[in-house]
C-alpha positions as CSV (number, residue, x, y, z in Angstrom):
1,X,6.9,-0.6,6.5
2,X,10.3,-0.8,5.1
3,X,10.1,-1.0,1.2
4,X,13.5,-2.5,-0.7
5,X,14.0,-0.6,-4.1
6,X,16.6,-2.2,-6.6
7,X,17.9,-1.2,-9.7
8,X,18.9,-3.0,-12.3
9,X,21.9,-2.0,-14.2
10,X,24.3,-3.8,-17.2
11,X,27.4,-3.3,-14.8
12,X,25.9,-2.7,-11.3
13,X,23.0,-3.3,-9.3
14,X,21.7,-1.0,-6.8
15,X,20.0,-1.5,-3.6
16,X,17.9,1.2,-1.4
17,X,15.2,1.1,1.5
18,X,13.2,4.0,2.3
19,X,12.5,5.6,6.0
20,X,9.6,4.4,8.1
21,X,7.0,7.0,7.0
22,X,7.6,5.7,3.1
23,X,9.2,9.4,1.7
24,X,12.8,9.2,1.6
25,X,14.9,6.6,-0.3
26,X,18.8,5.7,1.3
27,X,21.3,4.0,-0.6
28,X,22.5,0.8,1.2
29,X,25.0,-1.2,-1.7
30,X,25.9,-1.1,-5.1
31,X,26.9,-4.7,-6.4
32,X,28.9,-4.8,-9.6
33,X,28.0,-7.6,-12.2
34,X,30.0,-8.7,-15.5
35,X,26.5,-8.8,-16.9
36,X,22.6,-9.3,-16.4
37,X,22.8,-12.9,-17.3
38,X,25.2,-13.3,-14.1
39,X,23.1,-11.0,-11.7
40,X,19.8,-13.1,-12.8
41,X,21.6,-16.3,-11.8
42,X,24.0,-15.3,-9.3
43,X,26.8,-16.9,-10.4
């Protein structure tokens, strides 16, 4: 199973996904945001 990790930051926001057997986390994007208010709405 593929599990989406994401973590919430005040500038960016990062996204990861682990392998199939659940050990190893990979990066995949980082998204910056002017603040949480604008990453909650996603304006």
């Amino acid at each position: 199973m593929k599990i989406l990790g994401i973590d919430y930051g005040d500038r960016f926001i990062g996204f990861a996904e682990c392998d199939d057997m659940e050990i190893i986390a990979y990066p995949l994007t980082t998204v910056k945001v002017k603040s949480m208010k604008e990453a909650v709405s996603g304006v």
